[in-house]
C-alpha positions as CSV (number, residue, x, y, z in Angstrom):
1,X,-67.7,-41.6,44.3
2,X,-69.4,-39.6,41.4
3,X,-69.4,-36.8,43.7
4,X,-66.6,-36.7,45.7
5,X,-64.4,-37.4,42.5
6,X,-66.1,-33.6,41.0
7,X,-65.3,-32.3,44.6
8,X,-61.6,-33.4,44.3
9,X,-61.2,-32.1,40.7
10,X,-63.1,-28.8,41.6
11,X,-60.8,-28.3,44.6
12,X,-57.8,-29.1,42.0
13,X,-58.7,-26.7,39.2
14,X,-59.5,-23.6,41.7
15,X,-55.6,-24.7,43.4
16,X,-54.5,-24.1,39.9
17,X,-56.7,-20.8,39.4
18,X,-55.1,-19.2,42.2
19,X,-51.4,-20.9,40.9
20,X,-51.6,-19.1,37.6
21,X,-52.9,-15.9,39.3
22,X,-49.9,-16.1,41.8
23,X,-47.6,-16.7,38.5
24,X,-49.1,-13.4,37.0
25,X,-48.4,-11.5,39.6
26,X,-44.8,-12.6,39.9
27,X,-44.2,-12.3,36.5
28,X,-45.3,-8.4,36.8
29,X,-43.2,-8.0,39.5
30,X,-40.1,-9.7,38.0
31,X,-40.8,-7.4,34.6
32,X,-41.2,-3.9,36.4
33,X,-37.7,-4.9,38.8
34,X,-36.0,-5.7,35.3
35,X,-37.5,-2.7,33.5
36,X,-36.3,-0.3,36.5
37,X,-32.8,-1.7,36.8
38,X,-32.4,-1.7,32.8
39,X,-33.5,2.1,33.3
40,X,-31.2,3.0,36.3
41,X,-28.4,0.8,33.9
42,X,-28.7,2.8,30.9
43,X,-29.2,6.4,33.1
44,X,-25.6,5.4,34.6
45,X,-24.2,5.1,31.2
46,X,-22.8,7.9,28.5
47,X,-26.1,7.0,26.0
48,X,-27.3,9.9,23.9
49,X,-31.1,9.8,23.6
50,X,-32.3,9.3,20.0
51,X,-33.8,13.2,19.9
52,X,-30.2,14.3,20.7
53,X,-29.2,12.2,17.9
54,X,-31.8,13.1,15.6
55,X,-30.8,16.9,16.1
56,X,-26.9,16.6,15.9
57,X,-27.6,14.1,12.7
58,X,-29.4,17.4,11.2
59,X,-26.8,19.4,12.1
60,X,-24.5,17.8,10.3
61,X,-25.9,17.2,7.2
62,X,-26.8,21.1,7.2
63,X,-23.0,21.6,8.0
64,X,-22.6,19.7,4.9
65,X,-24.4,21.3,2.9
66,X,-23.2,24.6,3.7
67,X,-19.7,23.3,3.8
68,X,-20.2,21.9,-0.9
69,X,-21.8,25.6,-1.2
70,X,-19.1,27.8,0.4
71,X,-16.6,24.9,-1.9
72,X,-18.6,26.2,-5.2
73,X,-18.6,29.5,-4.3
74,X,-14.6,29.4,-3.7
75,X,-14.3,27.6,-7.2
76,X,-16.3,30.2,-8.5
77,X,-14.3,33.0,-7.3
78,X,-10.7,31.4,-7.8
79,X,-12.1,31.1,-11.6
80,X,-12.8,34.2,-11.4
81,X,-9.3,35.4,-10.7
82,X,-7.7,33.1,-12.8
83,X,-6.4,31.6,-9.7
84,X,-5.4,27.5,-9.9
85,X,-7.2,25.8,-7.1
86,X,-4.5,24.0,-4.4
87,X,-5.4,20.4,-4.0
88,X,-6.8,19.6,-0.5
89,X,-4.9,17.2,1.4
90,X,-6.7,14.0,1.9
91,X,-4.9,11.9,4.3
92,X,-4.3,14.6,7.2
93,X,-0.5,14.4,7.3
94,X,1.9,16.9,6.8
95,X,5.4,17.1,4.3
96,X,4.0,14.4,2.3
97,X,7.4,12.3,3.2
98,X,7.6,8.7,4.7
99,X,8.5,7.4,7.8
């Protein structure tokens, strides 16, 4: 009985063995399908790729900066000629009158 009992339980733990290697392969198969769809899905759609977004972020803080230095140098010279500075409009519209 001794024996044919460590047969049976040998027999059941190889079954298993090959189970769990049969998992692992599915579950590689199932993550490379998902990983190329989610690929294909995002190609499809309008996403800028974080360089692109890196380099237009750069951009703009550049733009910026250039934009408060060209503002001090236009103080600057209005100061110099005695000229008041106009206030800059702040909320886009035009005539300043209500609707």
């Amino acid at each position: 009985m001794t024996q044919s009992s460590d047969r049976l339980l040998d027999e059941f733990a190889k079954l298993m063995n090959d189970a769990a290697g049969v998992a692992q392969g599915i579950r590689r198969e199932v993550e490379t399908a998902v990983k190329s769809q989610a690929e294909r899905f995002l190609g499809e759609m309008d996403i800028v790729q974080r360089e692109e977004f890196e380099a237009v972020r750069e951009m703009a803080a550049k733009a910026r900066q250039e934009n408060e230095a060209l503002k001090k140098r236009v103080e600057a010279l209005e100061a110099r000629l005695g000229a008041a500075p106009e206030k800059p409009e702040t909320d886009g519209s035009a005539g300043g009158g209500t609707a």
